[in-house]
Biopython code that builds the backbone (N, CA, C, O; Angstrom):
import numpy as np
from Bio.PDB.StructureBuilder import StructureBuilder

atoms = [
    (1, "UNK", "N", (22.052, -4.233, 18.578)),
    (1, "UNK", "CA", (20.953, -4.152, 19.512)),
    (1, "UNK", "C", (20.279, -5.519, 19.557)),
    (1, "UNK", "O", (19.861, -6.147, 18.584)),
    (2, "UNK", "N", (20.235, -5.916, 20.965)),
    (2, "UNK", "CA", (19.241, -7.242, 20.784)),
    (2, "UNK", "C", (18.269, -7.179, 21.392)),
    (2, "UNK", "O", (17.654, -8.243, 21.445)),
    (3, "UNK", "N", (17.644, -5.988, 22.128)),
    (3, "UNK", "CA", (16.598, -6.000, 23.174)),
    (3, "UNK", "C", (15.929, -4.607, 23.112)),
    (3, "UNK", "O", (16.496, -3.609, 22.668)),
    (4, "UNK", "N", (14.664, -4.634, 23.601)),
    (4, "UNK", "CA", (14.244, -3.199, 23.475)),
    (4, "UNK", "C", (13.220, -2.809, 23.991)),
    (4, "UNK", "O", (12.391, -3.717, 24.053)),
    (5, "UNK", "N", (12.812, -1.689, 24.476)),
    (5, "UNK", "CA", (11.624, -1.458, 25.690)),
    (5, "UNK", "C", (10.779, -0.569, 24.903)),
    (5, "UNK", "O", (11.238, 0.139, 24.007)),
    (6, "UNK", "N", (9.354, -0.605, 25.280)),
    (6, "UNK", "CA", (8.667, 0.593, 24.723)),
    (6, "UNK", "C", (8.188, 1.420, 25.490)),
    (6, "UNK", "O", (8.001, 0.990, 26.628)),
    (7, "UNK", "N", (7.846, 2.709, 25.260)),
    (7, "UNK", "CA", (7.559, 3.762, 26.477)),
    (7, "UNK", "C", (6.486, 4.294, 25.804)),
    (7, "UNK", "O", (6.333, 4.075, 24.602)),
    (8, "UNK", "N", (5.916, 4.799, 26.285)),
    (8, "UNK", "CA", (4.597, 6.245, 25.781)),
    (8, "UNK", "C", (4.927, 6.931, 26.125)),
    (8, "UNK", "O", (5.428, 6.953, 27.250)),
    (9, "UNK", "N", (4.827, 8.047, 25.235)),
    (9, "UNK", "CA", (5.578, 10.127, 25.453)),
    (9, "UNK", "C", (4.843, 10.164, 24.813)),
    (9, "UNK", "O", (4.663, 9.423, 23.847)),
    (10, "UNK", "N", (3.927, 11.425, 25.328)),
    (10, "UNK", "CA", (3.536, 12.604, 24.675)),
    (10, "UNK", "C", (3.853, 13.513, 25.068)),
    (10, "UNK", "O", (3.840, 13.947, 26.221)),
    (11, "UNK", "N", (4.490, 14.304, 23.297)),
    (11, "UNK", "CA", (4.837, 15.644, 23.543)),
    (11, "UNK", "C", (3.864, 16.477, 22.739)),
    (11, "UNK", "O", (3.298, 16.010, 21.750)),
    (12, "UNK", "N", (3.641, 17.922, 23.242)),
    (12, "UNK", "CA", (2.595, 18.815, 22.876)),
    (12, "UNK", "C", (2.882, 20.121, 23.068)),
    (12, "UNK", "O", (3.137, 20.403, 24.239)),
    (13, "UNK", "N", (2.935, 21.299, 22.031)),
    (13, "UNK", "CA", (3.897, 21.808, 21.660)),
    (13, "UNK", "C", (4.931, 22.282, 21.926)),
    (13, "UNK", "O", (5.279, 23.350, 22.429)),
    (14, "UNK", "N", (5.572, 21.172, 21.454)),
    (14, "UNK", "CA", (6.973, 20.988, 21.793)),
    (14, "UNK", "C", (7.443, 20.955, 23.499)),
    (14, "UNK", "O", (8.520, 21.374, 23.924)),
    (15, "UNK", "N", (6.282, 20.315, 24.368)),
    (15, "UNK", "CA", (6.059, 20.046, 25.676)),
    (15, "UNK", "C", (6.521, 18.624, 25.651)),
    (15, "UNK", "O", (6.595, 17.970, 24.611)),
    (16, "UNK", "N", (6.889, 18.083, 27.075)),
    (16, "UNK", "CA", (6.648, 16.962, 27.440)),
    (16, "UNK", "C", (5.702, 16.749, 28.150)),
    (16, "UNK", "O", (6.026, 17.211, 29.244)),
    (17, "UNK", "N", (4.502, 16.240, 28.235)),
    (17, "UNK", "CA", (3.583, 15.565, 29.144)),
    (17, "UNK", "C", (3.958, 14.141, 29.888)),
    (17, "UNK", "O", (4.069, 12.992, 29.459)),
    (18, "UNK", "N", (4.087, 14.663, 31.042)),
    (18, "UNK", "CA", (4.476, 13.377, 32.119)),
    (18, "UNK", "C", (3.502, 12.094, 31.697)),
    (18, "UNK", "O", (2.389, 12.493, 31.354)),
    (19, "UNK", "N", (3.600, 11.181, 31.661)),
    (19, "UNK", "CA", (2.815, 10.121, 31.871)),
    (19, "UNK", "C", (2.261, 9.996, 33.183)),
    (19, "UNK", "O", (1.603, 8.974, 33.379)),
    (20, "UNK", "N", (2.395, 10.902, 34.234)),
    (20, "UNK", "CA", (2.128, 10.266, 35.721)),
    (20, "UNK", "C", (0.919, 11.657, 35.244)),
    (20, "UNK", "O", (0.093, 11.684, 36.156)),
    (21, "UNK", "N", (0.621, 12.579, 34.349)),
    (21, "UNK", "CA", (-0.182, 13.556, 33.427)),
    (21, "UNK", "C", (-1.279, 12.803, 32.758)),
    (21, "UNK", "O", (-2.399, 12.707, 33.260)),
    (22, "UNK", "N", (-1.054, 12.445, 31.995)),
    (22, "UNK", "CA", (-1.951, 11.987, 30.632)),
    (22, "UNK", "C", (-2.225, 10.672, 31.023)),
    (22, "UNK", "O", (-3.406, 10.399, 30.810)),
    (23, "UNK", "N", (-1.359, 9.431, 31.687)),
    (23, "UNK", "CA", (-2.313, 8.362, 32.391)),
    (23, "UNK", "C", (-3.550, 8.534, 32.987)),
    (23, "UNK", "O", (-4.417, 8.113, 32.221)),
    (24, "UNK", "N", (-4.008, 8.964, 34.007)),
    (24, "UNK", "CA", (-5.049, 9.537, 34.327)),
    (24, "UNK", "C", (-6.243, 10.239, 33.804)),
    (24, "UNK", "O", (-7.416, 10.183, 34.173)),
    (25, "UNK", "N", (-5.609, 10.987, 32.755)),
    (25, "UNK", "CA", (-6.734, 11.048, 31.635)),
    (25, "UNK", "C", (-7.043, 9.974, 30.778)),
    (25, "UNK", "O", (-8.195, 9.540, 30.769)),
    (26, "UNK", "N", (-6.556, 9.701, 30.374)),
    (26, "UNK", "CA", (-6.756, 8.390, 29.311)),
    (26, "UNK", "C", (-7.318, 6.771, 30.205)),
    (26, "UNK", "O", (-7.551, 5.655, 29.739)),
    (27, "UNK", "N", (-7.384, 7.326, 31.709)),
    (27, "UNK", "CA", (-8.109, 5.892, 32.347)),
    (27, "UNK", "C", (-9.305, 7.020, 32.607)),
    (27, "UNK", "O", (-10.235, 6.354, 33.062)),
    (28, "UNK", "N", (-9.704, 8.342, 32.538)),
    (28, "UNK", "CA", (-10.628, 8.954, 33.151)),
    (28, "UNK", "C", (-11.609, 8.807, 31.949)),
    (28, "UNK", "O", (-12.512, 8.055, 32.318)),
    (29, "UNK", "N", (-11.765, 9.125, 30.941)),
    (29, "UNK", "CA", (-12.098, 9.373, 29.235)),
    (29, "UNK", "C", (-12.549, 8.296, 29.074)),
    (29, "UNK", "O", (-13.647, 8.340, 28.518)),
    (30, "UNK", "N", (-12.030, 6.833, 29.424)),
    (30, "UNK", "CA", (-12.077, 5.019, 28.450)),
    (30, "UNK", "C", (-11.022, 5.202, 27.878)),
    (30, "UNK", "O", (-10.809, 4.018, 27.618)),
    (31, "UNK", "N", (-9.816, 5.938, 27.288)),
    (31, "UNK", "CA", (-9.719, 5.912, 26.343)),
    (31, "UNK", "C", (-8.195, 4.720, 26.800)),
    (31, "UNK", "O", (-7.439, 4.458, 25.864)),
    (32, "UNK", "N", (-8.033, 4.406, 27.507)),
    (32, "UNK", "CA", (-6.610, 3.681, 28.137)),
    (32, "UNK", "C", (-6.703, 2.027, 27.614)),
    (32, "UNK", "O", (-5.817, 1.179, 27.721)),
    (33, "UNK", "N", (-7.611, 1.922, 27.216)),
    (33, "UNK", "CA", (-7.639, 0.492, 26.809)),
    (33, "UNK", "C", (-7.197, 0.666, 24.819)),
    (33, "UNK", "O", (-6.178, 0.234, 24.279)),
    (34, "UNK", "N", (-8.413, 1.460, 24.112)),
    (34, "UNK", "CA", (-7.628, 1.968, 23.144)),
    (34, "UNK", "C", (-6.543, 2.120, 22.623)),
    (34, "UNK", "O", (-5.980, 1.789, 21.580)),
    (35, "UNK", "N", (-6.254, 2.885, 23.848)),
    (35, "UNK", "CA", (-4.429, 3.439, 23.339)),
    (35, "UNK", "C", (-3.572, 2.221, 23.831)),
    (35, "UNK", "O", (-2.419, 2.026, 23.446)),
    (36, "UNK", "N", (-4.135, 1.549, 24.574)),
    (36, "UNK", "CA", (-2.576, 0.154, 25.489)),
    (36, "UNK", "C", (-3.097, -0.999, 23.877)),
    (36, "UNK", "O", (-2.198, -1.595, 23.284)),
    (37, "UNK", "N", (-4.348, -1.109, 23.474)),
    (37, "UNK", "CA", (-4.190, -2.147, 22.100)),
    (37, "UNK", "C", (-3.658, -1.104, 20.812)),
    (37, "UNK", "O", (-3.532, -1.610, 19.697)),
    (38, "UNK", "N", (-3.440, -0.062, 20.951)),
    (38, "UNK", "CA", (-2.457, 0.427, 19.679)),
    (38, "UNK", "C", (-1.243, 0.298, 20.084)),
    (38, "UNK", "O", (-0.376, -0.078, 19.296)),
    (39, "UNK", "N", (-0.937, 0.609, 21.497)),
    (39, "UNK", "CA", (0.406, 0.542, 21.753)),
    (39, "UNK", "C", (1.149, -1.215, 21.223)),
    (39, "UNK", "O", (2.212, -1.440, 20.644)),
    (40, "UNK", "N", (0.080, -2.192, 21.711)),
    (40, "UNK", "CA", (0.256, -3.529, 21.850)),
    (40, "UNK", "C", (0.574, -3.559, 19.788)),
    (40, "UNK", "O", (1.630, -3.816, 19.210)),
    (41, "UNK", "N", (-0.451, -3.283, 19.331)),
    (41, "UNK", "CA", (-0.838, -3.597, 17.790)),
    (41, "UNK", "C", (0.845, -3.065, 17.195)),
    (41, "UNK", "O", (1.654, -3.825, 16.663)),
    (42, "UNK", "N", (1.033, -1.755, 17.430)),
    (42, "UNK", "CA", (2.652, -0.900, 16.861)),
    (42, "UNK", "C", (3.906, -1.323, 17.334)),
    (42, "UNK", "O", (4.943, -0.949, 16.786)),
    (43, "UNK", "N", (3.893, -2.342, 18.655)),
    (43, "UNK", "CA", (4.656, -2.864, 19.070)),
    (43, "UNK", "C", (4.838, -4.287, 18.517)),
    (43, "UNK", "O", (5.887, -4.751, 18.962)),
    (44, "UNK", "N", (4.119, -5.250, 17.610)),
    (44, "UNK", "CA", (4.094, -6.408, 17.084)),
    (44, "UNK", "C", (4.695, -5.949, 15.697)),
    (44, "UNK", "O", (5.420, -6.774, 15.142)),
    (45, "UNK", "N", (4.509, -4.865, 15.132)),
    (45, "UNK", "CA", (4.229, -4.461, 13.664)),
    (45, "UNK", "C", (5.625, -3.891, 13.631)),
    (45, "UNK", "O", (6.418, -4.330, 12.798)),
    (46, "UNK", "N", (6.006, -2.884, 14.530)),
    (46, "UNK", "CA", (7.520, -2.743, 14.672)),
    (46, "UNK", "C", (8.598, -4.003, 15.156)),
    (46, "UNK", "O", (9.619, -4.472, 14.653)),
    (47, "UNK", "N", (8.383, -4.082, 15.499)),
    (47, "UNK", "CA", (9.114, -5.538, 16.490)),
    (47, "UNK", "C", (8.965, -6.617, 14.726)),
    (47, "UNK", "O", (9.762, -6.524, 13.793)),
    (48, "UNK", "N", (8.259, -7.137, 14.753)),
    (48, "UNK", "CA", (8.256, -7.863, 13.321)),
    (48, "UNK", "C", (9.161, -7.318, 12.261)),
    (48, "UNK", "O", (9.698, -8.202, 11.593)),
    (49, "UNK", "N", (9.616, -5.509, 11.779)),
    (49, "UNK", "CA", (10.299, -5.446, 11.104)),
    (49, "UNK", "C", (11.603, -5.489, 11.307)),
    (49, "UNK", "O", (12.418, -5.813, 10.443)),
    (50, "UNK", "N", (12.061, -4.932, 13.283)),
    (50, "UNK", "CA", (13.108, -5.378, 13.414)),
    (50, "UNK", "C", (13.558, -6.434, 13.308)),
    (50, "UNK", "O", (14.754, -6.374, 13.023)),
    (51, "UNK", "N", (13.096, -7.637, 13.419)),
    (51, "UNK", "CA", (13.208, -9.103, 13.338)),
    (51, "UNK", "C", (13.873, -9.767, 11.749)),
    (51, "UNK", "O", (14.652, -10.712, 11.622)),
    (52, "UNK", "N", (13.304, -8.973, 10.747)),
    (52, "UNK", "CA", (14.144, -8.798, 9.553)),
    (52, "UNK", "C", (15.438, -8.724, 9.625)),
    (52, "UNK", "O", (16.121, -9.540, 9.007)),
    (53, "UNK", "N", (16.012, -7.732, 10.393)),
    (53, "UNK", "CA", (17.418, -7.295, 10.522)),
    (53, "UNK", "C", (17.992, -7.959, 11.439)),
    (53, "UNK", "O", (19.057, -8.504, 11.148)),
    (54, "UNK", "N", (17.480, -8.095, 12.730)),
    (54, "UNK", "CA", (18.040, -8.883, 13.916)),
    (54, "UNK", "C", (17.040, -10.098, 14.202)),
    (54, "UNK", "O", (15.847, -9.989, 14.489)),
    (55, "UNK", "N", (17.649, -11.078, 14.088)),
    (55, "UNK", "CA", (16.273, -12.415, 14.212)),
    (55, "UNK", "C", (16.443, -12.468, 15.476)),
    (55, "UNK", "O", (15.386, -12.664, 16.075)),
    (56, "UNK", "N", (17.897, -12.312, 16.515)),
    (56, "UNK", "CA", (17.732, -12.404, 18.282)),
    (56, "UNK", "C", (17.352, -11.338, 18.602)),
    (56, "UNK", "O", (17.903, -10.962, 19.637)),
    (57, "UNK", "N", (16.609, -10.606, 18.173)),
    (57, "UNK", "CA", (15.805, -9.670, 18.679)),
    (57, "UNK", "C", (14.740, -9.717, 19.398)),
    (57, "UNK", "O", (13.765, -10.334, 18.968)),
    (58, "UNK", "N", (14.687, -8.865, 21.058)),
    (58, "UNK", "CA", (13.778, -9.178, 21.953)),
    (58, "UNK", "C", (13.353, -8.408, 22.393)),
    (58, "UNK", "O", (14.231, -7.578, 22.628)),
    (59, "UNK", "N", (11.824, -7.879, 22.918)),
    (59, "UNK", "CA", (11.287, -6.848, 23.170)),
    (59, "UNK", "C", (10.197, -7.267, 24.513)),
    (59, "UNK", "O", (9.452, -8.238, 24.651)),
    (60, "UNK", "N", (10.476, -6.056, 25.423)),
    (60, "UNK", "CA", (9.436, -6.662, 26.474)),
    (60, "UNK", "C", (9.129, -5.457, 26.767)),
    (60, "UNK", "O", (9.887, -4.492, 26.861)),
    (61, "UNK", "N", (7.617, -5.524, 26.967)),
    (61, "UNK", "CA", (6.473, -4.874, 27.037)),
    (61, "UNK", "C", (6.064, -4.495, 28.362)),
    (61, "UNK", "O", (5.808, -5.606, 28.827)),
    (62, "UNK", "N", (5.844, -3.715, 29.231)),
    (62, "UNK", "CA", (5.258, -3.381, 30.697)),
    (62, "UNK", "C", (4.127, -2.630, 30.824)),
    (62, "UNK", "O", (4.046, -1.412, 30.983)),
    (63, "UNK", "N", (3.010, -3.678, 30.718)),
    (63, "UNK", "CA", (1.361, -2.760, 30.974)),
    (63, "UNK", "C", (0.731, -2.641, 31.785)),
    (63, "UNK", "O", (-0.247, -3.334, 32.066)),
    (64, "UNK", "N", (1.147, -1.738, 32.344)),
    (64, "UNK", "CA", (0.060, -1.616, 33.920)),
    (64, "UNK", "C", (-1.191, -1.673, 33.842)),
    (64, "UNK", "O", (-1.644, -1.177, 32.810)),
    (65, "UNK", "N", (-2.073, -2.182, 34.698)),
    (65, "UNK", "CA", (-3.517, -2.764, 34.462)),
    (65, "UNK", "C", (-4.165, -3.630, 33.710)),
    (65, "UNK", "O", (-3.418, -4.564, 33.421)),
    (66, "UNK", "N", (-4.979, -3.714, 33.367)),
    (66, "UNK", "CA", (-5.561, -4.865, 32.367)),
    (66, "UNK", "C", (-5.034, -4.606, 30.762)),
    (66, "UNK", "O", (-4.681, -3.737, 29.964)),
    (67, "UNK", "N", (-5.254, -5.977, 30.929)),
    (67, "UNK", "CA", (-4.704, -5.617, 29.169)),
    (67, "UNK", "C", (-5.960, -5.596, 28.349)),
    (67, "UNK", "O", (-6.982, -6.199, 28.677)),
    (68, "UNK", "N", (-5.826, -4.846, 27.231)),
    (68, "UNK", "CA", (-7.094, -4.572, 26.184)),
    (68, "UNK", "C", (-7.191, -5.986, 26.028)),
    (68, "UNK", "O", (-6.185, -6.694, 26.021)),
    (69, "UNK", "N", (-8.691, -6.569, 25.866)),
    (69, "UNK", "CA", (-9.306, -7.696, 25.241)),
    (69, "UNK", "C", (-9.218, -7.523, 23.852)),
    (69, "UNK", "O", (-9.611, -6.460, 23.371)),
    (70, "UNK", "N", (-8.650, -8.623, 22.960)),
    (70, "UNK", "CA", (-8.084, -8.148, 21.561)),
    (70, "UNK", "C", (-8.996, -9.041, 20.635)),
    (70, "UNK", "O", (-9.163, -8.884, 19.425)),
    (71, "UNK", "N", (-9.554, -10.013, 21.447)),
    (71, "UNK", "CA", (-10.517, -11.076, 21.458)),
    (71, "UNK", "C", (-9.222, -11.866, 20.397)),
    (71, "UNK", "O", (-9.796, -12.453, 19.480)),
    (72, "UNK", "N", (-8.125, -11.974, 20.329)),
    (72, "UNK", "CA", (-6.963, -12.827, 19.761)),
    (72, "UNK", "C", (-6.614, -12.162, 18.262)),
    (72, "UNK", "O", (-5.680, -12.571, 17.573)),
    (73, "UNK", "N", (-7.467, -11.124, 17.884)),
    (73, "UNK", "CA", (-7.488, -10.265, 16.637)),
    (73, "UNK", "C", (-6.408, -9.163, 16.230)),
    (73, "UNK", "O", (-6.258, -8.618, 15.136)),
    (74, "UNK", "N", (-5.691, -8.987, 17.429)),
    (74, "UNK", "CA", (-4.779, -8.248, 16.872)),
    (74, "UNK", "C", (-3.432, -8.546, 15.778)),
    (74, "UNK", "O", (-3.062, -7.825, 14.851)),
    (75, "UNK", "N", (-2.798, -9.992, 16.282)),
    (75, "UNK", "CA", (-2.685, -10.242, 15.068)),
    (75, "UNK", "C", (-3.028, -10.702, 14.246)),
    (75, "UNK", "O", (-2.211, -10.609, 13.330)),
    (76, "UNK", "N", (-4.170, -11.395, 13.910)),
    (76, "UNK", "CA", (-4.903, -11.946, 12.436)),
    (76, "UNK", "C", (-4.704, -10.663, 12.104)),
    (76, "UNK", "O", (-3.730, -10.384, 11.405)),
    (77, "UNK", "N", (-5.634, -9.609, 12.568)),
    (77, "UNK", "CA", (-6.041, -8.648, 11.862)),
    (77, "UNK", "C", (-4.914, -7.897, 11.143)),
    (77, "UNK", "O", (-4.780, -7.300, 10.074)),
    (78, "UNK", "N", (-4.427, -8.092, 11.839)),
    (78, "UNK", "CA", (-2.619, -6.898, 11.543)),
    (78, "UNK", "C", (-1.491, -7.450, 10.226)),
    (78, "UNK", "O", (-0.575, -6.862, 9.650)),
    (79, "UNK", "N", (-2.196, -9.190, 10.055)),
    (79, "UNK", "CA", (-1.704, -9.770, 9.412)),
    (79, "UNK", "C", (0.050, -10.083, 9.760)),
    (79, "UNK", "O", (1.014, -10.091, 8.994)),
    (80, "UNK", "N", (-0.041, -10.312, 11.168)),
    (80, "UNK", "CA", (1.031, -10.466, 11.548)),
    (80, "UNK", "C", (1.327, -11.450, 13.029)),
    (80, "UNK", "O", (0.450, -11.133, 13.833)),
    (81, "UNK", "N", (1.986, -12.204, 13.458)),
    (81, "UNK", "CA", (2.167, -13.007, 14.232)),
    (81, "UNK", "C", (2.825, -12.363, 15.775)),
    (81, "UNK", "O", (4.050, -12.484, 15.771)),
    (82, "UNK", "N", (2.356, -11.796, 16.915)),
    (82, "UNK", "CA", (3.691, -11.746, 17.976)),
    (82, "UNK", "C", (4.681, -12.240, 17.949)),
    (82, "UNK", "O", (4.937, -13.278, 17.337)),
    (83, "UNK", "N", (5.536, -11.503, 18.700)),
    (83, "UNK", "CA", (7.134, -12.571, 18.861)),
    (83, "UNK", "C", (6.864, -12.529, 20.200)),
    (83, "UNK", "O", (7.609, -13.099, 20.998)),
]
sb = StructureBuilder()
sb.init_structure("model")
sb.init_model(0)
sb.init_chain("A")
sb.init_seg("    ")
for serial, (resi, resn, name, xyz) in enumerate(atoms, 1):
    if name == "N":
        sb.init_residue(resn, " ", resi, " ")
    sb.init_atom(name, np.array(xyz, "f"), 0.0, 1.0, " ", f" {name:<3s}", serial, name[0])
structure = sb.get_structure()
């Protein structure tokens, strides 16, 4: 594997919830900025361990709308660098 995409699914019991579902809530709530800097934060933190195993390892990200302001903290904080 040298490449790799990330998606958001939620499933609920033992449901799939559409994303064209739960987007809309999660921009209705606030809560869409939240969840796109965890998505961003689990995607550096995973991606970093694949990089162990595969160093040409490449991952691209697709975020519709603004991106969470991380104020540059996500990785200090995470103790970890983007690729």
């Amino acid at each position: 594997m040298f490449g790799g995409e990330v998606l958001l699914r939620w499933k609920n019991e033992g449901k799939e919830i559409s994303p064209s579902k739960f987007v809309p809530i999660l921009e209705q709530t606030g809560m869409i900025a939240p969840v796109g800097k965890w998505i961003l934060e689990e995607t550096m933190r995973k991606g970093k361990e694949i990089l162990k195993y595969q160093p040409d390892f490449r991952l691209s990200v697709r975020y519709h709308g603004a991106l969470p302001d991380t104020g540059g903290k996500s990785a200090d904080r995470a103790d970890r660098d983007p690729f």
